[in-house]
N, C-alpha and C positions, 0 to 999 in steps of 0.2 A: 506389755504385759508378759510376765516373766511364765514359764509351763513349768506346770506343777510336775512334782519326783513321780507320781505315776505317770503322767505323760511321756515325760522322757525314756521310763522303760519301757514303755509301748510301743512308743517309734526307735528304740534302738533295736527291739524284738524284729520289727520290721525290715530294719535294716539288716539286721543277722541272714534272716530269711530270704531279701532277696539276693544278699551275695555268694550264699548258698547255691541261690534257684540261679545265676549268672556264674556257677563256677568261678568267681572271682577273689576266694579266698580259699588258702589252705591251714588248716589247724586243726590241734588232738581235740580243743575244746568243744566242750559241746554248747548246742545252740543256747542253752539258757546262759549258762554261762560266759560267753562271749559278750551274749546283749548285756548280763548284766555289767559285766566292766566297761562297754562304750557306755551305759547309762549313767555309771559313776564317775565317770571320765566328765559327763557333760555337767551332773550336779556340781559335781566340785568346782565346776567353770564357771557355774553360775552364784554359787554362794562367795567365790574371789568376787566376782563381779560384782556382788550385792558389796563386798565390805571395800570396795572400791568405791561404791555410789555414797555411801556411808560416810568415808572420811571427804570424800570431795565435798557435799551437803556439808558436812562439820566448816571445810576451807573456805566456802563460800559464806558461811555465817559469820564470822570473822572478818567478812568484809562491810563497809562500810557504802555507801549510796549504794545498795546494790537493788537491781531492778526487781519489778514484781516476781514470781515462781511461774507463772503461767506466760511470760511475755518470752516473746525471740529471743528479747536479749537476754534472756537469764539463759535459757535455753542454750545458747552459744557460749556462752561462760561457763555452765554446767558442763558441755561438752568438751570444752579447751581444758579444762582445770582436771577431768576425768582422765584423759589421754595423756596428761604429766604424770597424775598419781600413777594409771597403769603401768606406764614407760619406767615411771621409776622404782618398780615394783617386778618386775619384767613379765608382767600380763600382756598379750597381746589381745588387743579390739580388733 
C-alpha cells in the first residue's frame, strides 16, 4: 500500500525535526521548507514508481499463458519484468 502525499509530508516534517534535534544537519533552509523538498523528493519516487507498475502491468498483458494476478508466480513475473523496466529507465528499487 502505497502513503498518501500527506503522509509523506508528515514524516519528512518529522525527519526535519529530528535532524535538527540530533545536530546532524546544517542549512539556511528553514524547517518547513527543507521537509517539504524531502517530501517531494519521495512523491516523485513514488509516482516513477507507480508508472513503472503501469507499464510492467501493460508488459505482462501482452503475454500469453500467463498465470493468475493473485498467484506466486505472477507475482515473481511482476517482480522480474518491474526490475528490467526500472534498470532500464535508471530508477533504482
Amino acid at each position: 500500500m502505497r502513503m498518501t502525499e500527506r503522509r509523506l509530508t508528515s514524516i519528512a516534517k518529522d525527519v526535519v525535526r529530528e535532524l535538527r534535534a540530533r545536530k546532524a544537519i546544517e542549512t539556511k533552509l528553514g524547517d518547513s521548507n527543507l521537509a517539504s523538498l524531502i517530501a517531494q523528493a519521495w512523491i516523485e519516487d513514488a509516482r516513477r514508481e507507480d508508472d513503472i507498475d503501469v507499464e510492467t502491468r501493460s508488459l505482462l498483458a501482452k503475454q500469453r499463458n500467463l498465470p493468475p494476478e493473485d498467484s506466486p508466480a505472477y507475482e515473481a513475473m511482476f517482480q522480474r519484468v518491474k526490475r528490467e523496466v526500472a534498470a532500464r529507465r535508471g530508477f533504482p528499487l
